[in-house]
N, C-alpha and C positions, 0 to 999 in steps of 0.2 A: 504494500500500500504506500502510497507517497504520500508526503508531507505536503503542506499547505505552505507556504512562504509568503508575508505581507509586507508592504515596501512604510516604512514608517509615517508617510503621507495617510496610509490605508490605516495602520493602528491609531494615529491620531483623529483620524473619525470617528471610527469605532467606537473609542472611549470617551468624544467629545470635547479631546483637548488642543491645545495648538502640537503643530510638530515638533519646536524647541523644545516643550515637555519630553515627549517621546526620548528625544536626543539622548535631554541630559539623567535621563534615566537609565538611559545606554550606557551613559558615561560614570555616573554612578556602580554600575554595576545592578543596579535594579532590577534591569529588565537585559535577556540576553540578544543579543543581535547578530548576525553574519555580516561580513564585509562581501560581496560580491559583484565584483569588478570597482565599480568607484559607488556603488549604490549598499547602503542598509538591507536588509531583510529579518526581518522575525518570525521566527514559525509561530504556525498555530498552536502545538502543544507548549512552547517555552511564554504566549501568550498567555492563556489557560495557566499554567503555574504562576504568572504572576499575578492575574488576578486571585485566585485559589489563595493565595498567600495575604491577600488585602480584603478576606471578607470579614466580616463585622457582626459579631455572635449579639444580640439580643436579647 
């Protein structure tokens, strides 16, 4: 099965933020990202863990 790959434009919709968030989440260490060719990409599943890791118990 193949992975889903999102280009950090794509994750910053998703989650309704600008893309410099995305960035420096990358850069943080936050969120993990691939370098491919001169472009970002984030998988789906390393998405998914980071959200997973930011839910808010109730």
């Amino acid at each position: 099965m193949e992975e889903s790959y999102y280009s950090t434009k794509k994750v910053a919709k998703i989650l309704d933020v600008k893309t410099i968030t995305i960035r420096r989440w990358i850069q943080s260490g936050k969120l993990i990202a691939y370098k491919i060719g001169k472009e970002l990409r984030i998988k789906k599943s390393d998405l998914d863990n980071f959200l997973n890791n930011r839910k808010v118990k109730i």
